[in-house]
Structure formats: structure tokens, C-alpha cells
N, CA, C and O atoms as a MOPAC input file, in Angstrom:
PM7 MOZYME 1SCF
protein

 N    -23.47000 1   -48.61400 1    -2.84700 1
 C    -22.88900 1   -47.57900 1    -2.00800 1
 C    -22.41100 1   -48.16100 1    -0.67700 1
 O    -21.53600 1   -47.41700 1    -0.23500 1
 N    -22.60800 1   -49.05800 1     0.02700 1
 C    -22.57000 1   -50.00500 1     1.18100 1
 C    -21.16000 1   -50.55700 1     1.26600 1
 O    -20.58000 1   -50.89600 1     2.29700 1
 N    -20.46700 1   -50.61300 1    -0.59200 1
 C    -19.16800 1   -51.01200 1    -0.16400 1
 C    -18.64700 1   -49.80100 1    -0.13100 1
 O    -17.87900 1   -49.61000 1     0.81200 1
 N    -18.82300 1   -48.88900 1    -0.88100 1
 C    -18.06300 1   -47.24800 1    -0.59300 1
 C    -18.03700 1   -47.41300 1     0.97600 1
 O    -17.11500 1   -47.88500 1     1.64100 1
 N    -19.38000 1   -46.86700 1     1.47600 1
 C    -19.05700 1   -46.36500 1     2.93200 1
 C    -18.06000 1   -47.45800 1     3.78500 1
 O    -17.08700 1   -47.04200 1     4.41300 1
 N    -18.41100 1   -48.87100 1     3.73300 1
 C    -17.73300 1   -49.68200 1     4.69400 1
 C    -15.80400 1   -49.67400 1     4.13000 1
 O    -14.85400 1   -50.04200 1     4.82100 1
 N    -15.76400 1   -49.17900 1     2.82900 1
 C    -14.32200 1   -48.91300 1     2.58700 1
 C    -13.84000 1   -48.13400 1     3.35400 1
 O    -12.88900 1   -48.45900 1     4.06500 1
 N    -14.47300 1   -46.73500 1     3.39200 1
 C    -14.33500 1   -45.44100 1     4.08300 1
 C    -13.95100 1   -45.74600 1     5.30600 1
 O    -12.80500 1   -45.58100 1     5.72400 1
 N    -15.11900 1   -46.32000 1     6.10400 1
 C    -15.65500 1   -46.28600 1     7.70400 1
 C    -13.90100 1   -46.95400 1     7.68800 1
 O    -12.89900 1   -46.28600 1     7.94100 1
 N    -13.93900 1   -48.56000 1     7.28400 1
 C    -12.71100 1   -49.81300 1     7.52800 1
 C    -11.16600 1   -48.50800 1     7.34800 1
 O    -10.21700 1   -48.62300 1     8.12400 1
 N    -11.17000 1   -47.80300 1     6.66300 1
 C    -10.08300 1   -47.10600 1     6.33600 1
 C     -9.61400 1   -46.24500 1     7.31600 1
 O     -8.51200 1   -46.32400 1     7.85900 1
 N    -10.57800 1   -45.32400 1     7.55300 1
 C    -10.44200 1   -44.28200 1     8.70600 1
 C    -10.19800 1   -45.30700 1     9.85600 1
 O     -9.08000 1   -45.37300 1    10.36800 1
 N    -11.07100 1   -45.98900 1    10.21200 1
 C    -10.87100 1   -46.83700 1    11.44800 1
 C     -9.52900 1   -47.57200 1    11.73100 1
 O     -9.32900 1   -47.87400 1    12.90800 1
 N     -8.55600 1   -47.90900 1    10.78800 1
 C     -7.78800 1   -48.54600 1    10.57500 1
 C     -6.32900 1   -47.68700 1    10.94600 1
 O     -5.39000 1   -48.04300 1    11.65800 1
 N     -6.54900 1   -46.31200 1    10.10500 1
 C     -5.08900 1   -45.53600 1     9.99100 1
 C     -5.22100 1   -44.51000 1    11.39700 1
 O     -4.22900 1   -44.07600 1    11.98300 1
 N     -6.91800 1   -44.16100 1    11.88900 1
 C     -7.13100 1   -43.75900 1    12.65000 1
 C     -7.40800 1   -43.83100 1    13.65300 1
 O     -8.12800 1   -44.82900 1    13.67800 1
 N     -7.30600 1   -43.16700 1    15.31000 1
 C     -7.71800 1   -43.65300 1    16.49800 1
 C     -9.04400 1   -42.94500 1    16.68400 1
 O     -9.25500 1   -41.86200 1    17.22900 1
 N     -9.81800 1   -43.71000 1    16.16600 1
 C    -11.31600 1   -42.94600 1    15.98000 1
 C    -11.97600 1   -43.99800 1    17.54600 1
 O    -11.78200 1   -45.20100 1    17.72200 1
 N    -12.55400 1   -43.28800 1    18.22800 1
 C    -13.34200 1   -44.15400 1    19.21400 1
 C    -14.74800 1   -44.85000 1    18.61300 1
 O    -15.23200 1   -44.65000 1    17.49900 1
 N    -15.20500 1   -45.62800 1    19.55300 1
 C    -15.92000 1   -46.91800 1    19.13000 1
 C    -17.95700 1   -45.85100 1    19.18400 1
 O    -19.06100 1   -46.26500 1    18.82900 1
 N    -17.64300 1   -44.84600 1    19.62900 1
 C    -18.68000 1   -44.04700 1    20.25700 1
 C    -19.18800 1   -42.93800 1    19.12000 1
 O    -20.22700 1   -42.28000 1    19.16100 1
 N    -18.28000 1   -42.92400 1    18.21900 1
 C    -18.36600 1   -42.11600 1    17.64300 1
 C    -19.42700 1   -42.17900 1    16.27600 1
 O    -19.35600 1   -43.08600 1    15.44700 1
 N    -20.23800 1   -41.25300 1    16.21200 1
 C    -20.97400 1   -41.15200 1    14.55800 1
 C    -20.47800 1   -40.75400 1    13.38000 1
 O    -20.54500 1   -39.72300 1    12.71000 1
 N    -19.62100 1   -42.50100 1    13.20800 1
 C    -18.48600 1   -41.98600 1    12.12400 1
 C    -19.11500 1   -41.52300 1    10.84500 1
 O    -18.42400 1   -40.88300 1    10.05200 1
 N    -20.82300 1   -41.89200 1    10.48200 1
 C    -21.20100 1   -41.61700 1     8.78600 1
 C    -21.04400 1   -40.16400 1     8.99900 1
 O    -20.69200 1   -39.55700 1     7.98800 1
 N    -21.23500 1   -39.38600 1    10.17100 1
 C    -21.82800 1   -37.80900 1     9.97400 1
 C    -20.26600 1   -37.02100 1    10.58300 1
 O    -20.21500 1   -35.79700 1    10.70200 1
 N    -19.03700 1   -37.94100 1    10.93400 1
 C    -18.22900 1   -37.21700 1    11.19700 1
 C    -16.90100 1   -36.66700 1    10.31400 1
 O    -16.25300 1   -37.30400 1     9.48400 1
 N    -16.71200 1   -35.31100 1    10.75300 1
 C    -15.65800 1   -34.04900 1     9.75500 1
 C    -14.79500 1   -34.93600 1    10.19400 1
 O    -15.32900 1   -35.29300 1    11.24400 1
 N    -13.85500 1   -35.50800 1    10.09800 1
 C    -12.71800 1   -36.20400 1    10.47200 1
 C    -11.20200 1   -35.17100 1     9.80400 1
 O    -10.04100 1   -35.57800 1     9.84300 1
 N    -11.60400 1   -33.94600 1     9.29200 1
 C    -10.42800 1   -33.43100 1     8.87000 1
 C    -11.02300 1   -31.78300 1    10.42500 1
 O    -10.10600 1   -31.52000 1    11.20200 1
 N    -12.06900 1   -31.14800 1    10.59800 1
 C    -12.56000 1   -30.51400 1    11.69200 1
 C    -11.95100 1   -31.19900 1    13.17500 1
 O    -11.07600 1   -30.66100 1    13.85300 1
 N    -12.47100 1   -32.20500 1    13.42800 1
 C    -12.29100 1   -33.29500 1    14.39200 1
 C    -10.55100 1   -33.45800 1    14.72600 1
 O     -9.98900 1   -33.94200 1    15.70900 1
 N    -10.19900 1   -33.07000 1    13.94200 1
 C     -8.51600 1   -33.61000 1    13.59400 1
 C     -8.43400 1   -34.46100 1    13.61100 1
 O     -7.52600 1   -34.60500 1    14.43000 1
 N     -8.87300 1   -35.95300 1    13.10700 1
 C     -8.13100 1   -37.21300 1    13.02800 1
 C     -7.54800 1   -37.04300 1    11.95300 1
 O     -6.57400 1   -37.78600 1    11.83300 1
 N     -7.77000 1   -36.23000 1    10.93200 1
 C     -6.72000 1   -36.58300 1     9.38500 1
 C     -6.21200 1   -35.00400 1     9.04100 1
 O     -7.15700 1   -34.22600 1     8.90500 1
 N     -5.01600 1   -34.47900 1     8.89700 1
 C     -4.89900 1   -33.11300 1     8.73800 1
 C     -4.70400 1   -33.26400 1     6.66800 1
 O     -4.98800 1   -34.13400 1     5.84500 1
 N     -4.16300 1   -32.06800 1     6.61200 1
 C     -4.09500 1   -32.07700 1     4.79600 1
 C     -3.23800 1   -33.10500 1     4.20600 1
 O     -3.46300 1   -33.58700 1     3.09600 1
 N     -2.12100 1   -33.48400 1     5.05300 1
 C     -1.32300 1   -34.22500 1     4.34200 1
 C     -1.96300 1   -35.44600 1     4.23300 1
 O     -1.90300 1   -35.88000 1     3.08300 1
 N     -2.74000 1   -36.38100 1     5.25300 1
 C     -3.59000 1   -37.06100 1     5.42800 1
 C     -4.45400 1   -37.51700 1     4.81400 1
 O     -4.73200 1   -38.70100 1     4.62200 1
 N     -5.23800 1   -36.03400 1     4.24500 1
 C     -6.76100 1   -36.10400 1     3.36000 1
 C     -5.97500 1   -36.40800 1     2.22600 1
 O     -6.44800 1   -37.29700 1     1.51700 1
 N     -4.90900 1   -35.91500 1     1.86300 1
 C     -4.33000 1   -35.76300 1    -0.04100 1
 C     -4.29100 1   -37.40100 1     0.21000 1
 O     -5.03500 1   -38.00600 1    -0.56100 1
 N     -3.44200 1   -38.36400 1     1.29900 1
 C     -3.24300 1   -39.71600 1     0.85600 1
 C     -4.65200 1   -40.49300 1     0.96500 1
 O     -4.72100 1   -41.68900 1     0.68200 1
 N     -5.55100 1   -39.89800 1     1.30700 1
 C     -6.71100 1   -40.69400 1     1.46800 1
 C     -7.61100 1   -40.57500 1     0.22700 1
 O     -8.37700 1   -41.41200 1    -0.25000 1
 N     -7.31800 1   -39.28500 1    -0.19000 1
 C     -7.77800 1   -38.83900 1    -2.08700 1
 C     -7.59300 1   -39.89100 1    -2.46200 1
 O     -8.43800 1   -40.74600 1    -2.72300 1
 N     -6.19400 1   -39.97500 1    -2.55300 1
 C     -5.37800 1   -40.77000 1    -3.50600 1
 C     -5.76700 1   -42.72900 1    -3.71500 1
 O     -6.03200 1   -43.49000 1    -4.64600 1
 N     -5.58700 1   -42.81200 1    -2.26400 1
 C     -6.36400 1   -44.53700 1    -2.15900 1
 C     -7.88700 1   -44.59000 1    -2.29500 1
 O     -8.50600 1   -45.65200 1    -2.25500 1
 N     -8.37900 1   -43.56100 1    -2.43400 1
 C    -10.15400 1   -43.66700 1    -3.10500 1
 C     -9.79100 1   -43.64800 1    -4.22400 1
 O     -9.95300 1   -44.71600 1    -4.81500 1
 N     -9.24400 1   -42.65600 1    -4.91800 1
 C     -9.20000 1   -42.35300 1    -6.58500 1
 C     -8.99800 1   -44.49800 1    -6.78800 1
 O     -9.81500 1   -45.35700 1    -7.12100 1
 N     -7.71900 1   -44.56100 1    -6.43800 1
 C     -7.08100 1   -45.76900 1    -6.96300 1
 C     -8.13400 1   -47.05700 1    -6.58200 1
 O     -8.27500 1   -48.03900 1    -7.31200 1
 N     -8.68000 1   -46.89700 1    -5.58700 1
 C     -9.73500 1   -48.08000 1    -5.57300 1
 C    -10.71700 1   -48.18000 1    -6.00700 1
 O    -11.28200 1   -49.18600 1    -6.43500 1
 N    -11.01500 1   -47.24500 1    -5.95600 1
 C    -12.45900 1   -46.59000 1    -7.12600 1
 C    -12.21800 1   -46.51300 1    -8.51600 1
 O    -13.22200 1   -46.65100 1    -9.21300 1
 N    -11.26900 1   -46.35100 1    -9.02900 1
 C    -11.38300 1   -45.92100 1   -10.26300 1
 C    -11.86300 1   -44.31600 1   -10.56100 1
 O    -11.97200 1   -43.85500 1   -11.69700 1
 N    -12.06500 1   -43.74200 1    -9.61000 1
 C    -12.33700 1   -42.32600 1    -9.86300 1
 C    -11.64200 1   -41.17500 1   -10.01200 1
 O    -10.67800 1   -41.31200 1    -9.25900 1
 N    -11.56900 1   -40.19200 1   -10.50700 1
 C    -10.88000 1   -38.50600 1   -10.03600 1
 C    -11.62600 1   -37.64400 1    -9.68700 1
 O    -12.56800 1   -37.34100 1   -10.42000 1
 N    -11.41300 1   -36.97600 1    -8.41700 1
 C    -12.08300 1   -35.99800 1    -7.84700 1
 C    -11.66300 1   -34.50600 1    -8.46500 1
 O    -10.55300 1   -33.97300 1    -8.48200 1
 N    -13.04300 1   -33.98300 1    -9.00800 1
 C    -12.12300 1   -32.20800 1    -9.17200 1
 C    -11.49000 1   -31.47400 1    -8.84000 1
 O    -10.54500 1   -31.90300 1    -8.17600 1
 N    -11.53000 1   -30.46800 1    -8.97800 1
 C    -10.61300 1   -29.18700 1    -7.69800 1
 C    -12.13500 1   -28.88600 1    -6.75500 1
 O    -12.09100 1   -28.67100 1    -5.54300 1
 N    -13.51700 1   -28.92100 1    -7.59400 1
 C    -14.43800 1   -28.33600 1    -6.78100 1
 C    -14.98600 1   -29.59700 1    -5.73400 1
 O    -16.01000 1   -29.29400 1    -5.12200 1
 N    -14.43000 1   -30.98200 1    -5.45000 1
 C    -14.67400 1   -31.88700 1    -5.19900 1
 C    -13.58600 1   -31.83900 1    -3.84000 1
 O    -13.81300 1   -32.20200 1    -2.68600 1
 N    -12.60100 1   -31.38300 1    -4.29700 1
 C    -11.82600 1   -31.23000 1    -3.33900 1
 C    -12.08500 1   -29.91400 1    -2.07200 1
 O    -11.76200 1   -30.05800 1    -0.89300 1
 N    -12.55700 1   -28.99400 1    -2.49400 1
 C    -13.01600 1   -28.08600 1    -2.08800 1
 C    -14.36800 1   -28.01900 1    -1.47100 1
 O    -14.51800 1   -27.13600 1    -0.62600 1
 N    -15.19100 1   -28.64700 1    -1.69000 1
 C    -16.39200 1   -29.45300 1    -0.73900 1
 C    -15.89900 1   -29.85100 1     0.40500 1
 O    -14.78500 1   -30.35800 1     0.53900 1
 N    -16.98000 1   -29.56900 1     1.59700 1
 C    -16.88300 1   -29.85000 1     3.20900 1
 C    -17.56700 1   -31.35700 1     3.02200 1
 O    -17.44000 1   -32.28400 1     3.82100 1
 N    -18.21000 1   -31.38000 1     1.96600 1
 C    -18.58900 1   -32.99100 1     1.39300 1
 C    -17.33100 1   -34.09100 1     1.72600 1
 O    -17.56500 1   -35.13900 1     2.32800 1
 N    -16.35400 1   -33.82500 1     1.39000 1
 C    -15.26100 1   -34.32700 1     1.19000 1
 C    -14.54700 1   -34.87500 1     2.15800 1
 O    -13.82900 1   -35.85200 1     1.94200 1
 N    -14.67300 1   -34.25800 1     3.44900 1
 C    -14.37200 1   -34.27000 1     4.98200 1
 C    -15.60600 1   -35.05600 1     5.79900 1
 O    -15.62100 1   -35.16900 1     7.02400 1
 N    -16.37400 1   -35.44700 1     5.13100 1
 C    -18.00400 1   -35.94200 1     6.19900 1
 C    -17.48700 1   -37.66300 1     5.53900 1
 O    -16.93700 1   -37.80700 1     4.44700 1
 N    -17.79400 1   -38.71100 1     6.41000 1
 C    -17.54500 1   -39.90900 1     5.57200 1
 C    -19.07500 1   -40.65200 1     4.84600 1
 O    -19.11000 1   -41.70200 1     4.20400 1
 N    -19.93800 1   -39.98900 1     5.09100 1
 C    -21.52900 1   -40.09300 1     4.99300 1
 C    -21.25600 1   -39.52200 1     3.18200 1
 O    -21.24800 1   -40.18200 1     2.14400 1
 N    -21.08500 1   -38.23400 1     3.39500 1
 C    -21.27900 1   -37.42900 1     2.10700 1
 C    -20.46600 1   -37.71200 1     1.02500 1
 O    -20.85800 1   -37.64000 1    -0.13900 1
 N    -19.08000 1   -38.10600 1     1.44000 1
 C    -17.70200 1   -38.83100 1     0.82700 1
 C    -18.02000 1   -40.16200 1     0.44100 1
 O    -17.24400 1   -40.61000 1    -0.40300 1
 N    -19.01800 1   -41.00400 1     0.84000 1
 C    -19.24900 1   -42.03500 1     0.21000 1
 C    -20.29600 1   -41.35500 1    -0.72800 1
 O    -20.02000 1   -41.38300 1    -1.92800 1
 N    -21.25000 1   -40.85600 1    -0.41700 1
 C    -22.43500 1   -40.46200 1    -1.69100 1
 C    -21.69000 1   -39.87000 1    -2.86400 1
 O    -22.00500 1   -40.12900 1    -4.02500 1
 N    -20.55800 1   -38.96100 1    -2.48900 1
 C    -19.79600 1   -38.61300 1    -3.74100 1
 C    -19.43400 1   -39.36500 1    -4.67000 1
 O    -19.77300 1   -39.32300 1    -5.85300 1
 N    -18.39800 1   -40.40800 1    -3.90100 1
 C    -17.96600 1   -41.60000 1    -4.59900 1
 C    -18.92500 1   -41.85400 1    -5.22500 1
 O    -18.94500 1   -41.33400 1    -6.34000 1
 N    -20.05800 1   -42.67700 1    -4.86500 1
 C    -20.82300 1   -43.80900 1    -5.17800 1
 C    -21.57000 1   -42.79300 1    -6.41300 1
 O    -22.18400 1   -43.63200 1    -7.07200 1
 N    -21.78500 1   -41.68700 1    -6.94300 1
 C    -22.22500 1   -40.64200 1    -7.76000 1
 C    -21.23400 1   -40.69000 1    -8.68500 1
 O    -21.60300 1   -40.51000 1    -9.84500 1
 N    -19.92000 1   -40.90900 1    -8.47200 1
 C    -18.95000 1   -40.62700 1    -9.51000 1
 C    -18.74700 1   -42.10100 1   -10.10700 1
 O    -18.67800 1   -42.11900 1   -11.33600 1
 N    -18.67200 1   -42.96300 1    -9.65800 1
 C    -18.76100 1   -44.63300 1   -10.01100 1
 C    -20.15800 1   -44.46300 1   -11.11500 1
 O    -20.00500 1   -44.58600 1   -12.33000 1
 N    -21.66500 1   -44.13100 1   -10.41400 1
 C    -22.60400 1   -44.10500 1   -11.18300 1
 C    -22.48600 1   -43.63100 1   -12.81300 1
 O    -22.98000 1   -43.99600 1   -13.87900 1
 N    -21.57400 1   -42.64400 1   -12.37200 1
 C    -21.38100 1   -41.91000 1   -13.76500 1
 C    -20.55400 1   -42.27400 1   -14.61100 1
 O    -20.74300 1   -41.66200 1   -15.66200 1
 N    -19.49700 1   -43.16800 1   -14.68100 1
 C    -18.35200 1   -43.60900 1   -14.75400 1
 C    -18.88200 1   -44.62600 1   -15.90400 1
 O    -18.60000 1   -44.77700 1   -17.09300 1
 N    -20.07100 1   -45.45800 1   -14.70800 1
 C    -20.74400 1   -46.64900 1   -14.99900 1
 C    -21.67100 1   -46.34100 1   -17.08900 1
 O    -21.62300 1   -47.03600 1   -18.10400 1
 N    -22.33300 1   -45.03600 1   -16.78500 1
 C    -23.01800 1   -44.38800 1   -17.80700 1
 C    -22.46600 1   -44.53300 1   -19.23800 1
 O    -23.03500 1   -43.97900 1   -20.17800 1

């Protein structure tokens, strides 16, 4: 799960002007406004593709989805299963 989150954290940090202060595992970054919808859909999209995963409609619809803490546990749950 360690590379999930540091994908996440490196990603947001990268496309985003996230400050250095911030508690990025526990932060809404779509609440917060650093990423609006058009944003979150391209950020779906480069998890699905690096992961190997697809997120549901109810996956999408999770506040899970918006936290980068909970968005890696998702991932790293859907890889697990993948793995099965």
C-alpha cells in the first residue's frame, strides 16, 4: 500500500499547488478545491491505468474517493482482489 499512497501523495503534489504544511493522507482535495470534477475524472483515469484497476459508479460516489488516505486503501483493496 506504501506505493499506492506515495503514487497518490507524488501525483497530487506534482499537478497540484498543495502546501508543504498540509495533512495530505487525511486531505478532501476535491472539498479543499485543489482538484474540481474535471480533475478528479483525469486522476480516475491515471489510477485505473497504473493500477490496473476499475473503480465502480459506487466507488466513484464515495467521499472515500476525495481523501488521499482512504483512496489509497481503496486502491490497495482493489489490487488485493485483483491479486485473488
Amino acid at each position: 500500500m506504501e506505493k499506492v499512497r506515495e503514487f497518490i501523495i507524488d501525483y497530487i503534489q506534482r499537478e497540484y499547488d498543495i502546501p508543504d504544511d498540509v495533512d495530505i493522507l487525511n486531505l478532501n482535495y476535491v472539498e479543499e478545491g485543489y482538484i474540481d470534477s474535471l480533475g478528479l475524472i483525469q486522476f480516475i483515469a491515471v489510477i485505473e491505468d497504473e493500477f490496473g484497476i476499475t473503480f465502480t459508479d459506487e466507488d466513484l460516489e464515495s467521499e472515500d474517493i476525495k481523501v488521499v488516505g482512504k483512496m489509497a486503501e481503496l486502491i490497495a483493496s482493489k489490487m488485493e482482489g485483483a491479486a485473488e
